[in-house]
C-alpha positions in Angstrom: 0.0 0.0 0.0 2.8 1.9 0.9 4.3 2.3 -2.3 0.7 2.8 -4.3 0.4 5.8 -2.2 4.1 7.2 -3.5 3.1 6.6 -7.0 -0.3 8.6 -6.8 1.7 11.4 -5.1 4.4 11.2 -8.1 1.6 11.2 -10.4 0.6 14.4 -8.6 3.4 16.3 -9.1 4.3 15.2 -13.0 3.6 17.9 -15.3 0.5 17.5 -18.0 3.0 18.9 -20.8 7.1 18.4 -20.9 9.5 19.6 -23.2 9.5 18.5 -26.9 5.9 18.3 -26.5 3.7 19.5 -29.4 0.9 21.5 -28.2 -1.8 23.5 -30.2 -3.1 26.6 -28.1 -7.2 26.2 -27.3 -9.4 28.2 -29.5 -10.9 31.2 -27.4 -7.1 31.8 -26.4 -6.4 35.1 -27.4 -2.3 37.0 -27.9 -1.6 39.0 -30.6 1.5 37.4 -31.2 -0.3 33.8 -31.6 0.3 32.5 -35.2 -3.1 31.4 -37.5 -1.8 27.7 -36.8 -1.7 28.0 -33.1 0.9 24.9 -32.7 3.9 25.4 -31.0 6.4 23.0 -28.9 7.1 23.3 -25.4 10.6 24.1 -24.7 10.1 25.1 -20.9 8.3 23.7 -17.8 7.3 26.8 -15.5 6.0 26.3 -11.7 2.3 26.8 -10.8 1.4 30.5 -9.1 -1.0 30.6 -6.4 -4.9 28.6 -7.4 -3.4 28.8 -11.5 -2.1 25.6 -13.3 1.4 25.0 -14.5 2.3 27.2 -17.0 4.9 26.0 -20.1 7.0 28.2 -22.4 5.7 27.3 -26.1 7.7 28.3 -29.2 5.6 28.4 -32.0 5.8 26.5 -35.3 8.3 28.2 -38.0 8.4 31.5 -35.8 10.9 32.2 -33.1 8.0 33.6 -31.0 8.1 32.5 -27.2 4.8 33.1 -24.9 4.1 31.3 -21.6 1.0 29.7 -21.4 -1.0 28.0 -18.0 -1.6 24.2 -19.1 -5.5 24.9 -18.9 -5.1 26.7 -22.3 -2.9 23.6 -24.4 -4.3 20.5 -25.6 -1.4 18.0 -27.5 -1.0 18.8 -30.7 -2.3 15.4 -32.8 -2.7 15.7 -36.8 -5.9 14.7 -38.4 
């Protein structure tokens, strides 16, 4: 039991995104600097602020454009 307990508490504290990760940005998500695609690849893994998620630094596709985003506004990027 002892070591189920350590692996939900791991799970806990494992980020949703990590680096190398391909992400699109949620519609509804609005920067000026986003690109029309919206997809970008997580280069950075930022610590949570107060009641906010984890935020990530995304570089975008093609662009050298940087912007931190909170985790509740990626989804992984899949093609379809």
């Amino acid at each position: 039991m002892g070591v189920f307990a350590n692996e939900r508490e791991q799970a806990l504290l494992v980020g949703r995104f990590k680096p190398g990760d391909l992400v699109k940005i949620r519609d509804g998500t609005h920067a000026a600097e986003i690109p029309d695609h919206r997809v970008g690849m997580v280069i950075e893994r930022g610590e949570a602020s107060g009641n906010y998620t984890e935020a990530y630094t995304v570089v975008f596709l093609g662009t050298d454009i940087h912007l931190k985003f909170h985790e509740m506004f990626l989804e992984h990027f899949t093609s379809s």
